[in-house]
gemmi code that builds the backbone of each chain (N, CA, C; Angstrom):
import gemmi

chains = {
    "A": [
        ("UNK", (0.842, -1.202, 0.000), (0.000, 0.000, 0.000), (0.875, 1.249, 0.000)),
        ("UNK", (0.192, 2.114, -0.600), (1.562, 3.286, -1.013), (0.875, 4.345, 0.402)),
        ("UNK", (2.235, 4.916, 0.726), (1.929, 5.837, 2.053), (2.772, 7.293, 1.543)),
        ("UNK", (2.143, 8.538, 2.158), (3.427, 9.893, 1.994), (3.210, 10.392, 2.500)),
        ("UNK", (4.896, 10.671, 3.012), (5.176, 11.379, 4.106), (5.738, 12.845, 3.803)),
        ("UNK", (4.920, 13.483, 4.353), (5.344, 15.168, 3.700), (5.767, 15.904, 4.873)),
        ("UNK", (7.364, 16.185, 4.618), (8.501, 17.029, 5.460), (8.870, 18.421, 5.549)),
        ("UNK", (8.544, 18.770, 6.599), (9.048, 20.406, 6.510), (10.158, 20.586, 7.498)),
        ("UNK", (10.249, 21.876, 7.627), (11.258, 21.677, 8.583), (11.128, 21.986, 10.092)),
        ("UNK", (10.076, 22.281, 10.120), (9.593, 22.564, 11.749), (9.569, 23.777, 12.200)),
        ("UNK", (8.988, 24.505, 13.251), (9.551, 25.700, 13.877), (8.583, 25.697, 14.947)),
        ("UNK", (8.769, 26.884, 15.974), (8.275, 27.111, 17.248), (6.755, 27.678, 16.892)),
        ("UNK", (6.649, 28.441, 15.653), (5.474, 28.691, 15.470), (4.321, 27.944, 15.194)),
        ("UNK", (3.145, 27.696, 15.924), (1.899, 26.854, 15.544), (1.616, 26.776, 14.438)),
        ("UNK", (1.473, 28.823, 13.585), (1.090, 28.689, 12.378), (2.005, 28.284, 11.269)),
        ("UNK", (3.205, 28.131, 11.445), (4.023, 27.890, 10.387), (4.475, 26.365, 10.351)),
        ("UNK", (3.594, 25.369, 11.574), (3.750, 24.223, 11.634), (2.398, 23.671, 10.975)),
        ("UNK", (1.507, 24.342, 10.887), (0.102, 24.269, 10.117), (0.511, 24.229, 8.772)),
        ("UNK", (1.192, 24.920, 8.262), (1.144, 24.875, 7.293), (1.760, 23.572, 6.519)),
        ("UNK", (2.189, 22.472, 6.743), (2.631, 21.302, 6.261), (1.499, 20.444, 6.044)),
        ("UNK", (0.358, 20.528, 7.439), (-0.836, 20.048, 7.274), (-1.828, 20.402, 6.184)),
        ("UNK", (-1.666, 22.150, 6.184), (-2.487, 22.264, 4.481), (-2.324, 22.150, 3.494)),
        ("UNK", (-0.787, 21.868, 3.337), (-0.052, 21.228, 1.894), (-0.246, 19.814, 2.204)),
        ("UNK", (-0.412, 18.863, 3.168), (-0.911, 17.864, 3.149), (-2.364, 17.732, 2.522)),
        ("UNK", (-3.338, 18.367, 2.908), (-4.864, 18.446, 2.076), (-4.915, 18.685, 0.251)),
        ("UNK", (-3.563, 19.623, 0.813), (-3.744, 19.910, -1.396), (-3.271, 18.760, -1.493)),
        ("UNK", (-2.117, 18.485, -1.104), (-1.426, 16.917, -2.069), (-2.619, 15.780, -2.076)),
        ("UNK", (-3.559, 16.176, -1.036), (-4.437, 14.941, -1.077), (-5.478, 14.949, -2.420)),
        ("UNK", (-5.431, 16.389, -2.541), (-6.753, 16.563, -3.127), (-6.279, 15.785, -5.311)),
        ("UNK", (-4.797, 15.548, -4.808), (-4.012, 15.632, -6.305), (-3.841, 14.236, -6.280)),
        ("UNK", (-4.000, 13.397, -6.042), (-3.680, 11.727, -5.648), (-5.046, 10.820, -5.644)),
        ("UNK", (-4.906, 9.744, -6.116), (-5.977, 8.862, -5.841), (-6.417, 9.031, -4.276)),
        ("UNK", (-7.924, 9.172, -4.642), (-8.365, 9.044, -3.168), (-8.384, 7.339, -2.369)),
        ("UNK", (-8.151, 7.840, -1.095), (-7.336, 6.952, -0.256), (-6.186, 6.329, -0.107)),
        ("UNK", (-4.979, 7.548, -0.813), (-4.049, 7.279, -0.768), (-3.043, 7.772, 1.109)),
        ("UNK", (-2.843, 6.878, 1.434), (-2.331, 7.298, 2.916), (-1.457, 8.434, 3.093)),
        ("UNK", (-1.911, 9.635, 4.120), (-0.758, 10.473, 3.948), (-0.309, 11.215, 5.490)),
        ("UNK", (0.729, 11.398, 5.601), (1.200, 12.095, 7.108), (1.975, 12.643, 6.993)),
        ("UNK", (2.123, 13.813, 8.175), (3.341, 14.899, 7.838), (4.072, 14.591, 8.886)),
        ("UNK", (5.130, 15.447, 8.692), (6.201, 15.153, 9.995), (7.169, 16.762, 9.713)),
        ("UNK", (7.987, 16.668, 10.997), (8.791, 17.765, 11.114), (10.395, 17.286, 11.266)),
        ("UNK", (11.110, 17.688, 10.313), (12.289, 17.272, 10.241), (13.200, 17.173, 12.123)),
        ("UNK", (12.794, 18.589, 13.090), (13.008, 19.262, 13.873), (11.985, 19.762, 14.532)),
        ("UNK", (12.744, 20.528, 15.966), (11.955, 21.337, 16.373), (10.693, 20.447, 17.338)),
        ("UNK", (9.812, 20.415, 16.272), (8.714, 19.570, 16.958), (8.156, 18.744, 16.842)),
        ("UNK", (6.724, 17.876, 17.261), (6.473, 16.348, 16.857), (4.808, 16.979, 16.180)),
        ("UNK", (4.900, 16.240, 15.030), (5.037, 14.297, 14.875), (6.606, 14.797, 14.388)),
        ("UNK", (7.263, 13.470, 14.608), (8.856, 13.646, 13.989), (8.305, 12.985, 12.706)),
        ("UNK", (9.761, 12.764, 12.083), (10.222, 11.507, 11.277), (9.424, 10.081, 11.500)),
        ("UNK", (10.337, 10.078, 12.707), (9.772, 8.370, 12.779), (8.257, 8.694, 12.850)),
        ("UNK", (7.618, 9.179, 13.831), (5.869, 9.698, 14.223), (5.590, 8.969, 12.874)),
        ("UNK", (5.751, 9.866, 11.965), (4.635, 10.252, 10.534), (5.180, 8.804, 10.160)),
        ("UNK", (6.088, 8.240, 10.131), (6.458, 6.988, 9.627), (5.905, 5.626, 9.600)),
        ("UNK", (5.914, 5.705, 11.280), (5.170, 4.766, 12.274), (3.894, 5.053, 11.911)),
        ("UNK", (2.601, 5.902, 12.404), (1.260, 5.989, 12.002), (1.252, 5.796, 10.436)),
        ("UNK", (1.942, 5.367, 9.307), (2.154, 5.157, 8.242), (2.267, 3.453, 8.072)),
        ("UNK", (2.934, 2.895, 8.617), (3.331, 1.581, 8.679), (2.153, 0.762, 9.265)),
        ("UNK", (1.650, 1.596, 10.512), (0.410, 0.701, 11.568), (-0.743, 1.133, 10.314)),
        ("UNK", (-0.846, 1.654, 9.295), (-1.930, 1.396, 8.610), (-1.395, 0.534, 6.789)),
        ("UNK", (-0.358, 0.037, 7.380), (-0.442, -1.237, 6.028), (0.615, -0.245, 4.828)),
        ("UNK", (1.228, 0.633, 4.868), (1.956, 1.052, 3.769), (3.301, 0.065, 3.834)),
        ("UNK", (3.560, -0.312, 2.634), (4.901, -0.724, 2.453), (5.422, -0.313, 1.086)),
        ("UNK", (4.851, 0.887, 0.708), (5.390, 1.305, -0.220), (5.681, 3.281, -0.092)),
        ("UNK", (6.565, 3.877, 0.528), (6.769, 4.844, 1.069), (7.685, 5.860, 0.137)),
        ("UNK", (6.730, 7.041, 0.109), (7.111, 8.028, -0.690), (7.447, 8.972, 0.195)),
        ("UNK", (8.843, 10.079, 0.565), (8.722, 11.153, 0.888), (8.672, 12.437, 0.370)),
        ("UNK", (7.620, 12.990, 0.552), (7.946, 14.184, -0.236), (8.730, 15.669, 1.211)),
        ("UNK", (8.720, 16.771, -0.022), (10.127, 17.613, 1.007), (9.339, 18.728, 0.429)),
        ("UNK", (9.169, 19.444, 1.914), (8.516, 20.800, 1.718), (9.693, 21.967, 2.281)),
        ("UNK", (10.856, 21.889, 1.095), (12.249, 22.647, 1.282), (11.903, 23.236, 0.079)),
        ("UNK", (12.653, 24.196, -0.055), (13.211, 24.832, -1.119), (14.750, 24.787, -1.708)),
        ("UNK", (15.575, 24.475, -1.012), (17.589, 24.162, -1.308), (17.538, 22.666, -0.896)),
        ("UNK", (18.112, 22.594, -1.829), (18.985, 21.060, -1.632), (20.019, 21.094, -0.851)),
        ("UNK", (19.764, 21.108, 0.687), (20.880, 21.560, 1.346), (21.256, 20.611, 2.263)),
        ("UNK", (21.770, 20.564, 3.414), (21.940, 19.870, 4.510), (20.930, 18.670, 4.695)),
        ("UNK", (19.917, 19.279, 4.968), (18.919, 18.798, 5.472), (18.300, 17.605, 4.407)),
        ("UNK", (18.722, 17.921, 3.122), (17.615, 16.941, 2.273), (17.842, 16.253, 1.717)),
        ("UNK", (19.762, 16.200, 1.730), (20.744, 15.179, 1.385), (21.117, 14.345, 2.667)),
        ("UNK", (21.019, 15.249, 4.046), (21.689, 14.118, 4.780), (20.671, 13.798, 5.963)),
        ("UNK", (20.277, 15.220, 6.582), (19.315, 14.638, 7.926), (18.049, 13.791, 7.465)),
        ("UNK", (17.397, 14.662, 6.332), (16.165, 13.548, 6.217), (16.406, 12.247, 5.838)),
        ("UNK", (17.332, 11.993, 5.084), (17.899, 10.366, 4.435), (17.929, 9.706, 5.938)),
        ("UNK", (18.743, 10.210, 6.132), (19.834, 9.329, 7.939), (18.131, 9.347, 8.393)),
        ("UNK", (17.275, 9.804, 8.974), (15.881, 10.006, 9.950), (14.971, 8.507, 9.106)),
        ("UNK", (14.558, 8.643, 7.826), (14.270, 7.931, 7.517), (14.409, 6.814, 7.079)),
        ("UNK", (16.214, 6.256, 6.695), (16.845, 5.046, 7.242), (16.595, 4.514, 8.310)),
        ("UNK", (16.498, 5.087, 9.582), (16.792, 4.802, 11.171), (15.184, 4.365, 10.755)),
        ("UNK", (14.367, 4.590, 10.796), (12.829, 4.365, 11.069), (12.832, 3.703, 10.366)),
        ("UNK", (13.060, 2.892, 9.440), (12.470, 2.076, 8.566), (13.650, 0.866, 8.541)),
        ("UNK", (14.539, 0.826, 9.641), (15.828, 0.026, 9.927), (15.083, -1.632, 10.429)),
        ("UNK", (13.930, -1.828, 11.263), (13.191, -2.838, 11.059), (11.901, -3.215, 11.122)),
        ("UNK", (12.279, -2.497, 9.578), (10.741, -2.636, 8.552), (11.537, -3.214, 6.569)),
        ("UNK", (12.788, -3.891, 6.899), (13.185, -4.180, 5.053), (12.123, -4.478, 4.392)),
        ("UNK", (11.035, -4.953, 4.585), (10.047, -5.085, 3.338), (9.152, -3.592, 2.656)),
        ("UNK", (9.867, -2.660, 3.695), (8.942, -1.196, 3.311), (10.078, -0.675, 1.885)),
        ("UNK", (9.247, -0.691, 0.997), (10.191, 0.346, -0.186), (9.870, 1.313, -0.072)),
        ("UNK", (11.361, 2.672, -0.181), (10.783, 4.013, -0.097), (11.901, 4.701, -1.204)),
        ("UNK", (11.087, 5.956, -1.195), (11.717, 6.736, -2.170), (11.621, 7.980, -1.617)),
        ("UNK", (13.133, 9.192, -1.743), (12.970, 10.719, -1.207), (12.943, 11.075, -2.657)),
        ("UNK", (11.982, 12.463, -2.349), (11.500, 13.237, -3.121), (12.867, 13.808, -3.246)),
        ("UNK", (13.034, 15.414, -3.995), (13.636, 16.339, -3.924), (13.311, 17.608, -3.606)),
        ("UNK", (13.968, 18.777, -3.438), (13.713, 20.174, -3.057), (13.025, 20.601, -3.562)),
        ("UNK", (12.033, 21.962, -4.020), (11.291, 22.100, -4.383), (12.083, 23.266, -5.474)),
        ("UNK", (13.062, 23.771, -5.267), (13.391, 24.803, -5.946), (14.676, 24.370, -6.806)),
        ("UNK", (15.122, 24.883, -7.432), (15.036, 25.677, -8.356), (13.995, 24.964, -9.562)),
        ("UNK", (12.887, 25.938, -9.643), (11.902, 25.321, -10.646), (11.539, 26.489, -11.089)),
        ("UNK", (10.570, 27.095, -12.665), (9.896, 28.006, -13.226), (8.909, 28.065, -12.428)),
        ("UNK", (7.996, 27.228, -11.954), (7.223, 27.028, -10.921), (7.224, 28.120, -9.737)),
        ("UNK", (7.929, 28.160, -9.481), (8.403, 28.723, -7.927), (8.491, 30.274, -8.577)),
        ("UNK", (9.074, 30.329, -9.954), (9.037, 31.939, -10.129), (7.774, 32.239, -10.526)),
        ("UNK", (6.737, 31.959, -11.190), (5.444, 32.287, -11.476), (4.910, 32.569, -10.306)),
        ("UNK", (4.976, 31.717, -9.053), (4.448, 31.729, -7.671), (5.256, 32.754, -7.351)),
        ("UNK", (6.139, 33.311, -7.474), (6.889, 34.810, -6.663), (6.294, 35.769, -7.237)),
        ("UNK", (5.709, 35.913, -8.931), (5.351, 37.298, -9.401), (3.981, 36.964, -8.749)),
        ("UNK", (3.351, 36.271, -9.297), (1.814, 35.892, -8.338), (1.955, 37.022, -7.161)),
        ("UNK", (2.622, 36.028, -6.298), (2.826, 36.675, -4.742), (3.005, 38.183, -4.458)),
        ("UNK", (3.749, 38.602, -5.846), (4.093, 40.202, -5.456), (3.102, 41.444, -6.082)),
        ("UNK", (2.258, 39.899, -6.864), (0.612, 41.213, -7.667), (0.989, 41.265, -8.847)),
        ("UNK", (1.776, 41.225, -9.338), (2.505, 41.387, -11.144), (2.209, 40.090, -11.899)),
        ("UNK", (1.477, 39.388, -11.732), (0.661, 38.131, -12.269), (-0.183, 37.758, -11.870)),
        ("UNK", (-1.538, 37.163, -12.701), (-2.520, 36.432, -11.602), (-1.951, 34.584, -11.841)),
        ("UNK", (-0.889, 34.711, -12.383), (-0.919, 33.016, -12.882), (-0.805, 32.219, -11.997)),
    ],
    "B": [
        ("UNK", (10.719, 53.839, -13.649), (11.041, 52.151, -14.007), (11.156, 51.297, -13.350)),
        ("UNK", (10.529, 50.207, -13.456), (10.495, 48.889, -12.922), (11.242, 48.209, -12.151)),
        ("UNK", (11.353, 47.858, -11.151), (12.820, 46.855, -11.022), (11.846, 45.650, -10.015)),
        ("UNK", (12.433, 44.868, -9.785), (12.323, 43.615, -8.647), (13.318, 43.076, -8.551)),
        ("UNK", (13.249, 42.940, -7.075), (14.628, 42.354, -5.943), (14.178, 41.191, -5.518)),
        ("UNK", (15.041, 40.012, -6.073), (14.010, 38.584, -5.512), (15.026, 38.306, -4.324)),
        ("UNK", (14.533, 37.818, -3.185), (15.520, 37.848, -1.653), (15.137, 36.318, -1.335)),
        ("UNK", (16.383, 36.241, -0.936), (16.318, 34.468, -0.438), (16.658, 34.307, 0.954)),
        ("UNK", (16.941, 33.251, 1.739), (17.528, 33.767, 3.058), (19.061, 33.965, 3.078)),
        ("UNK", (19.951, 33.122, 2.174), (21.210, 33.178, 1.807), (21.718, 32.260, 3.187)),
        ("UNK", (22.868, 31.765, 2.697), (23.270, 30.535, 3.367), (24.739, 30.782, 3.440)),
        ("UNK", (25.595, 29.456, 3.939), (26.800, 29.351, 3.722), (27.308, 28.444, 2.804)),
        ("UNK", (26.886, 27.932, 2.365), (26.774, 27.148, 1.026), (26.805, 28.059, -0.203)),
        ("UNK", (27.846, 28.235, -0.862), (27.879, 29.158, -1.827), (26.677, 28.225, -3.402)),
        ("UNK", (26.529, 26.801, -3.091), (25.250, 26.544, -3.965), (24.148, 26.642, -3.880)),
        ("UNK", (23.615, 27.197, -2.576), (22.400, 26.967, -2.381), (22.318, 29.093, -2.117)),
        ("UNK", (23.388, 29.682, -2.145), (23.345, 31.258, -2.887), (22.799, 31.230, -3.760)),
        ("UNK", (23.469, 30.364, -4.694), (23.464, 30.285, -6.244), (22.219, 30.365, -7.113)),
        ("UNK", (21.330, 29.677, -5.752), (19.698, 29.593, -6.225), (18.659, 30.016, -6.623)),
        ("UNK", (19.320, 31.629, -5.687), (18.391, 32.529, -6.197), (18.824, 33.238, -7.527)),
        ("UNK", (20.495, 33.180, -7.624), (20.443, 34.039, -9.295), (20.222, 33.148, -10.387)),
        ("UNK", (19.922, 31.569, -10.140), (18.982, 30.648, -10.918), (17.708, 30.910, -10.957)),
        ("UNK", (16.583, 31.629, -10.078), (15.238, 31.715, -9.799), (15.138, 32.902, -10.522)),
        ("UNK", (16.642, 34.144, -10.494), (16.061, 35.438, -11.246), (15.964, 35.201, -12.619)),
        ("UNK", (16.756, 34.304, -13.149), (17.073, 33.763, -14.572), (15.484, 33.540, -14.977)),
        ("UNK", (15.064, 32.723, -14.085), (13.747, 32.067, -14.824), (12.617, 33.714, -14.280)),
        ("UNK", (12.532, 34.034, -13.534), (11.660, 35.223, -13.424), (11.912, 36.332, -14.790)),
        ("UNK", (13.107, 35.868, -14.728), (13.756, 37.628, -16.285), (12.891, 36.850, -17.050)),
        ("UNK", (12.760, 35.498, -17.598), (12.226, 35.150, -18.537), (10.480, 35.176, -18.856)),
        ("UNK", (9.695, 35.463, -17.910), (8.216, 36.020, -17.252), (7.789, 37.241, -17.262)),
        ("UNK", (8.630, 37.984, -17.524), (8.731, 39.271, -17.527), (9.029, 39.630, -18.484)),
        ("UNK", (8.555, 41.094, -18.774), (8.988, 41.837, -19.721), (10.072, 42.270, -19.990)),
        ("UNK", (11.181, 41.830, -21.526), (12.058, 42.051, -21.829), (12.637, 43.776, -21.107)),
        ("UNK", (14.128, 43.710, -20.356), (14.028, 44.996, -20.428), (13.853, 45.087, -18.675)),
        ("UNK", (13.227, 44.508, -18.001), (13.156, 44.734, -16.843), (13.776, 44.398, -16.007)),
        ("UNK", (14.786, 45.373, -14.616), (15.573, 45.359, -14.334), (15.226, 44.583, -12.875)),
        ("UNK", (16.444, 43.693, -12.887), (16.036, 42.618, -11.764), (17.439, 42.657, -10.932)),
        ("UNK", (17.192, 42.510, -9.676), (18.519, 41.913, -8.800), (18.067, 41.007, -7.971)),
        ("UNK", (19.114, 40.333, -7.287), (18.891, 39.493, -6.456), (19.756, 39.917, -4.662)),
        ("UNK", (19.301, 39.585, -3.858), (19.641, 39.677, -2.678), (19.309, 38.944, -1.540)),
        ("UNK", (20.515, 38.302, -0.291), (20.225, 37.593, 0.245), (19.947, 38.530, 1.928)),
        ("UNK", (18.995, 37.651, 2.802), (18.716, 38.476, 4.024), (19.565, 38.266, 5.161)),
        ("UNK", (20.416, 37.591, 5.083), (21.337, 37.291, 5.774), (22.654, 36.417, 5.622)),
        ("UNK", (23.580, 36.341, 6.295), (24.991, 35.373, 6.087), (25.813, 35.995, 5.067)),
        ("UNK", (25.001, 36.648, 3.651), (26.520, 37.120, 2.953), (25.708, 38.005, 2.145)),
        ("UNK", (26.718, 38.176, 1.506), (26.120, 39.404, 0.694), (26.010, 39.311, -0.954)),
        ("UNK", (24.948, 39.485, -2.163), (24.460, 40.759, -1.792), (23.531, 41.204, -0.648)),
        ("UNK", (23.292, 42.000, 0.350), (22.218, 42.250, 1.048), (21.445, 43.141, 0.850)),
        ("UNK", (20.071, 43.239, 1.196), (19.030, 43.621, 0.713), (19.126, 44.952, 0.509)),
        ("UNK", (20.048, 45.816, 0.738), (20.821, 46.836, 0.604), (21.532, 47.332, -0.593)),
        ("UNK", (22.096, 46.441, -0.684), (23.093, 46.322, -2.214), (22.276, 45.673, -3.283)),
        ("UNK", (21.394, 45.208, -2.939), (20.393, 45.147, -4.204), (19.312, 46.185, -4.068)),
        ("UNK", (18.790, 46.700, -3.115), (18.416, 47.924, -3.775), (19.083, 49.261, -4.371)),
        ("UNK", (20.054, 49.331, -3.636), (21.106, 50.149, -4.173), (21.624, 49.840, -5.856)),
        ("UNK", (21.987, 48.854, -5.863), (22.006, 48.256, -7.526), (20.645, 48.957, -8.156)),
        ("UNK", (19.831, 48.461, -7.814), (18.335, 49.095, -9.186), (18.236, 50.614, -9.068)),
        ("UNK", (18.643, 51.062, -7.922), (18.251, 52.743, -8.123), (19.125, 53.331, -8.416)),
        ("UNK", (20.253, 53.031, -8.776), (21.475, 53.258, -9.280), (21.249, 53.564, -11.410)),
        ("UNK", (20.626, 52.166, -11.233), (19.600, 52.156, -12.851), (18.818, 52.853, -13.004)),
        ("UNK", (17.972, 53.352, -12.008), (17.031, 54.506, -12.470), (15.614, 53.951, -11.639)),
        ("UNK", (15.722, 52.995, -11.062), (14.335, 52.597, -10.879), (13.827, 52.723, -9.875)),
        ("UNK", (12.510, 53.354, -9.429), (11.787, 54.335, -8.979), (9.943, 53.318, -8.533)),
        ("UNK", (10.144, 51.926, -9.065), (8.867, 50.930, -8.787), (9.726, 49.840, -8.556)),
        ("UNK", (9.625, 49.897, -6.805), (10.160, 48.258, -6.578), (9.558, 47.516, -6.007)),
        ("UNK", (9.246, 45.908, -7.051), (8.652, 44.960, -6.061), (10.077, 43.564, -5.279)),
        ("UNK", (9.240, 43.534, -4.458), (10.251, 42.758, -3.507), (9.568, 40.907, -3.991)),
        ("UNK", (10.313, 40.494, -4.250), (9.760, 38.868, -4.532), (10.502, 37.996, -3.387)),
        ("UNK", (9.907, 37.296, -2.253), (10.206, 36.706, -1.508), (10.412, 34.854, -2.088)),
        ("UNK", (11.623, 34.589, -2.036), (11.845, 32.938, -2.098), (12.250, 32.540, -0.622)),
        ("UNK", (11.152, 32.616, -0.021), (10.706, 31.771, 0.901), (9.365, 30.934, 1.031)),
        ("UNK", (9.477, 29.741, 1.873), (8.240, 29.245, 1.778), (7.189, 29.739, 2.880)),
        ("UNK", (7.521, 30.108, 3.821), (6.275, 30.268, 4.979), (6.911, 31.493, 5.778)),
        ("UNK", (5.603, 32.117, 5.784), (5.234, 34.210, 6.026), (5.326, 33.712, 7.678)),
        ("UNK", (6.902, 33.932, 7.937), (7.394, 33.767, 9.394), (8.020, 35.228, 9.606)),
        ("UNK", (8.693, 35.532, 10.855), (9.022, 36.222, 11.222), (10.263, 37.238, 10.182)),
        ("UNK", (10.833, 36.657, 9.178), (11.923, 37.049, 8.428), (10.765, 37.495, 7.079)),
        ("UNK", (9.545, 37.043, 7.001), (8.798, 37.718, 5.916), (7.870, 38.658, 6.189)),
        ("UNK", (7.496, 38.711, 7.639), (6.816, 40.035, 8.198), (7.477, 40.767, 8.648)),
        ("UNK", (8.825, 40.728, 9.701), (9.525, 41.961, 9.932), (10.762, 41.915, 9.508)),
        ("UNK", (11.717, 41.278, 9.414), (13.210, 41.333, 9.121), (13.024, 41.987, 7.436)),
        ("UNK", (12.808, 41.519, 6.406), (12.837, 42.089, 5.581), (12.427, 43.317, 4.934)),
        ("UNK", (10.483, 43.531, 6.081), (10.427, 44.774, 5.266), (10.646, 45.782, 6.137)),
        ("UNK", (11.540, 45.423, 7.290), (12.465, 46.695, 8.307), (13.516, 46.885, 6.796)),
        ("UNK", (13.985, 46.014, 6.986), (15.656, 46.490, 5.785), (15.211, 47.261, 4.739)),
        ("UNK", (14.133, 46.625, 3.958), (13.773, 47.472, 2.423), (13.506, 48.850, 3.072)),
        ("UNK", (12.766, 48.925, 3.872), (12.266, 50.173, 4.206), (13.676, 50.900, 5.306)),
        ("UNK", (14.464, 50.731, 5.566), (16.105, 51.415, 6.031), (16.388, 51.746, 4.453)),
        ("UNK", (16.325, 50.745, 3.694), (17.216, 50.902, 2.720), (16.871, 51.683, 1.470)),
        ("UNK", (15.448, 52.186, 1.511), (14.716, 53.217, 1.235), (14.534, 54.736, 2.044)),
        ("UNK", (14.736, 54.909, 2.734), (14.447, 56.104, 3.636), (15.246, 57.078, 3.387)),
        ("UNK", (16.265, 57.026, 2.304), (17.194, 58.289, 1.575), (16.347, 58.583, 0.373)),
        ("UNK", (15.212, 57.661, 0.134), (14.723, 57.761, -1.232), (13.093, 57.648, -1.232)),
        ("UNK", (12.544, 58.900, -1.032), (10.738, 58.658, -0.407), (10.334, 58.472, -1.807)),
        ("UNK", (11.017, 58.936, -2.729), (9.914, 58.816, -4.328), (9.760, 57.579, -4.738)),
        ("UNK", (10.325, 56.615, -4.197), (10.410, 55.287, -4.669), (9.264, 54.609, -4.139)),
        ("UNK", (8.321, 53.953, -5.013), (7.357, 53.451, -4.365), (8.042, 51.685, -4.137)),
        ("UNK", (7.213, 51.269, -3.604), (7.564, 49.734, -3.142), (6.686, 48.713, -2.753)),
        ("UNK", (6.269, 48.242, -3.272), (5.597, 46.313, -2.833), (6.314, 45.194, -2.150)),
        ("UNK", (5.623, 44.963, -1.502), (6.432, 43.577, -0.967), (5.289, 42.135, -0.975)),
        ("UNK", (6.416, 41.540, -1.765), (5.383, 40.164, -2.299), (5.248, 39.553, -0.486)),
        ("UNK", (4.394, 38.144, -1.141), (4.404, 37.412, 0.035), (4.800, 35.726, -0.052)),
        ("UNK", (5.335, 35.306, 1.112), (6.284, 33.618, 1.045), (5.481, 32.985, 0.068)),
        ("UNK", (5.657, 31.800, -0.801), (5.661, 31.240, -1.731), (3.992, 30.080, -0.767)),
        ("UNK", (4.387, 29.636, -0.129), (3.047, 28.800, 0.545), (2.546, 29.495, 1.473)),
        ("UNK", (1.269, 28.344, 1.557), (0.994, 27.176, 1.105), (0.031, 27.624, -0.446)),
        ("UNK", (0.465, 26.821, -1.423), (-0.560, 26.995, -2.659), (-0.307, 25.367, -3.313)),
        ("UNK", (-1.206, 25.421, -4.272), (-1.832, 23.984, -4.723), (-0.265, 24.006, -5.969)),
        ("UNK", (0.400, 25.104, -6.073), (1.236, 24.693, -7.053), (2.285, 23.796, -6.536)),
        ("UNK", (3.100, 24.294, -5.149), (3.705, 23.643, -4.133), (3.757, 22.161, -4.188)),
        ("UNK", (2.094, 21.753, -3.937), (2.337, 20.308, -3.678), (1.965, 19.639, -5.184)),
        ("UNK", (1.468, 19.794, -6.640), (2.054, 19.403, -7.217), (3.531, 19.243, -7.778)),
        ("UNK", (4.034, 20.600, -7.288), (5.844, 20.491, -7.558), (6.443, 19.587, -6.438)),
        ("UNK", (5.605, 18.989, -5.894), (6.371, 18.437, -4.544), (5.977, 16.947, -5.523)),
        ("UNK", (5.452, 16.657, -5.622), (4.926, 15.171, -6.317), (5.754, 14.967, -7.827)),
        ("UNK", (6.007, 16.153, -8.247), (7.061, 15.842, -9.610), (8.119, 15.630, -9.240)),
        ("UNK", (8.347, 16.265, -7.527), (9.849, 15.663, -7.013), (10.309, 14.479, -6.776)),
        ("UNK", (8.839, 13.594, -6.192), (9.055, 12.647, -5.658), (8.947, 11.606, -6.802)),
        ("UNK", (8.405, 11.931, -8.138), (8.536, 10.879, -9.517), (7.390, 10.799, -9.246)),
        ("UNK", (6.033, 11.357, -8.870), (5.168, 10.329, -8.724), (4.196, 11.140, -9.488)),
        ("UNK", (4.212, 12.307, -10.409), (3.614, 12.882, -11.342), (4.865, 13.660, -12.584)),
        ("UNK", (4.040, 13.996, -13.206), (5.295, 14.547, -14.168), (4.789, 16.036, -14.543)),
        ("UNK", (3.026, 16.277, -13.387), (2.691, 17.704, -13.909), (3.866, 18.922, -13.316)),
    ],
}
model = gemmi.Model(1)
for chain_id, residues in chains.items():
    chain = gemmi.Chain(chain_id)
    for i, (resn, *xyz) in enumerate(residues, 1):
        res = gemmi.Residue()
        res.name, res.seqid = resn, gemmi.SeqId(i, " ")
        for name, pos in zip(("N", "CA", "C"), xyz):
            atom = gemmi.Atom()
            atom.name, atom.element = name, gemmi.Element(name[0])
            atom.pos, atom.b_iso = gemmi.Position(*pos), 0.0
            res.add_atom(atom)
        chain.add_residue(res)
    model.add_chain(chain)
structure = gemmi.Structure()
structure.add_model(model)
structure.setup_entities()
């Protein structure tokens, strides 16, 4: 059963930890319905890694997608999230998974900046 | 005349600098030939948000929008940045100014998050 796990990077703020949860609803709304999905926070705060992993596994996924709500391919998305989600899935070998990548550098992301600044409705 | 300053948070990673004068590349190309763009980072190195406004009004330009490459309207997208634009304006009242807003949460996000992970190709 395919499961995804969608990563941000965490922070002290409530609302800026919300927001992984409402990019969780869009991704839902873009996927076969009843496709399993949970977020997690790289840091900072819970659900962690493992959290979103675990409530992922206790409902039958063994086929595990992460996606990455980053923008740089940096530290974090080459090494902490890999190493976090190795460790959690260390005894589970029948789970296949796959990491997403960063979100940026994409045309994407610049249409969404003029958007953002009023100089497009695209 | 026109200008926009796209601001990233800037890092120590001189590749993940690099990102944003990859993001202005694809924004010059959205825009109207002709329109004067810089880039600037909000912290760790420089250019700073300073030296890229200083760069466009140097050109002549007198309409600046601010394009934020960030993902979530935290504390560095409500006050750190538009304290600086607005320091870095206050020798110059004729200049009008916009300031975009962080890139999420939007429905474009989490399809670009799903082309990351291979699991769409929109």
């Amino acid at each position: 059963m395919l499961g995804l796990l969608i990563v941000d990077h965490g922070s002290r703020r409530p609302e800026a930890n919300a927001q992984v949860v409402d990019m969780a609803a869009r991704v839902a709304r873009l996927v076969p319905a009843g496709t399993l999905i949970a977020t997690a926070h790289l840091d900072v705060c819970a659900p962690t890694i493992a959290d979103g992993i675990a409530t992922l596994l206790a409902q039958g996924v063994d086929e595990l997608h992460v996606l990455l709500y980053f923008l740089a391919d940096g530290r974090h998305v080459r090494e902490d999230i890999p190493g976090l989600v190795r460790a959690a899935l260390a005894a589970h070998p029948h789970v296949r998974v796959e990491l997403g990548g960063a979100l940026g550098p994409d045309d994407l992301l610049a249409a969404l900046m003029l958007r953002r600044a009023g100089l497009t409705s695209a």
